[in-house]
C-alpha positions, 0 to 999 in steps of 0.5 A: 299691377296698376302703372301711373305716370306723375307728371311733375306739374301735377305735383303739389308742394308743402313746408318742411314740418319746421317751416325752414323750406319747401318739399315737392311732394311727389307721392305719398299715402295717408291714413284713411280715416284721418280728417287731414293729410297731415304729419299725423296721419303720415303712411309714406312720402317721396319728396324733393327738396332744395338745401340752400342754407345750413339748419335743423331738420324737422323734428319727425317722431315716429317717422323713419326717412331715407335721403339722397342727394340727386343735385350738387354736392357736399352734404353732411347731415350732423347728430350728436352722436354720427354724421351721415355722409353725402358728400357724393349724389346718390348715396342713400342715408337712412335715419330715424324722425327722432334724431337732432340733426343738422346740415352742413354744406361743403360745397353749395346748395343741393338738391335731396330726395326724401322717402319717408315712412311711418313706422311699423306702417311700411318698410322703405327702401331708396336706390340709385339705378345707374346702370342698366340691369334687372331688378326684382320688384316685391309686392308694394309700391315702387316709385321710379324719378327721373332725377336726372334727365330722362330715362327709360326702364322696362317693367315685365317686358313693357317699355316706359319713357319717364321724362326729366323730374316724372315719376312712373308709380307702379303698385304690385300685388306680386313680384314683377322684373324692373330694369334700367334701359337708359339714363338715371333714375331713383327707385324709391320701394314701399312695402306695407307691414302686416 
């Protein structure tokens, strides 16, 4: 088990892949061998953002992505085909890189969480953990924000304060016990494929 605190000062940011805004880029992996940490050499990627006007998403082939908006209200994502409800904070979408989608805000700008992931590379799953309780955690990497103020969580009997915005990553090789002490937070799972 490695444990690592991500400070949000430390973290970087980067434009959306079509230019319409700015993620704060939490964590993510790449491919080793590629040249740059770019769009193609993508593995996974936790990332917030701010939704301040209606627009197309990026355009993401071979990218499946999970969101969750963890401030505001009202967001309907828009295809041809479905609508993806996120009227109300910490309601997990999940949808394909390839789909034509465009937002819609109800009620203001909000704030989002991305995890994004390659596909066939790793199987991602994002959660909201609002009350306390135990979880279990299988081998991957496992991605806990405080996206509301802080909280606290207890990982094999071991307590961690995580501060407003932080993020404790902890990489496990086997299954490990999680839970939610106090306060909010977003756990954002990835487990490797093959």
């Amino acid at each position: 088990m490695k444990i690592t605190l991500l400070k949000s000062e430390d973290y970087t940011r980067s434009p959306w892949k079509n230019g319409g805004g700015i993620f704060t880029d939490i964590a993510g992996a790449w491919r080793a061998d590629a040249a740059a940490k770019d769009w193609s050499s993508l593995l996974w990627r936790l990332a917030s953002t701010p939704i301040v006007a209606p627009g197309p998403f990026s355009h993401m082939p071979g990218i499946d992505r999970l969101q969750m908006v963890v401030g505001g209200r009202g967001l309907v994502l828009k295809s041809p085909t479905q609508e993806f409800d996120e009227r109300q904070p910490f309601t997990t979408v999940r949808f394909t890189g390839e789909m034509e989608i465009v937002t819609a805000l109800e009620d203001g700008p909000v704030e989002v969480v991305n995890l994004m992931a390659r596909r066939g590379a790793a199987e991602i799953e994002l959660v909201a953990l609002r009350e306390p309780g135990t979880r279990q955690l299988a081998a991957g990497t496992h991605l806990v924000y405080a996206a509301r103020g802080d909280c606290r969580v207890r990982l094999d009997g071991e307590d961690f304060s995580i501060s407003h915005e932080d993020t404790l990553k902890v990489e496990l090789d086997a299954t490990s016990q999680l839970a939610l002490v106090s306060g909010l937070a977003v756990l954002g799972s990835i487990r490797p494929v093959g």
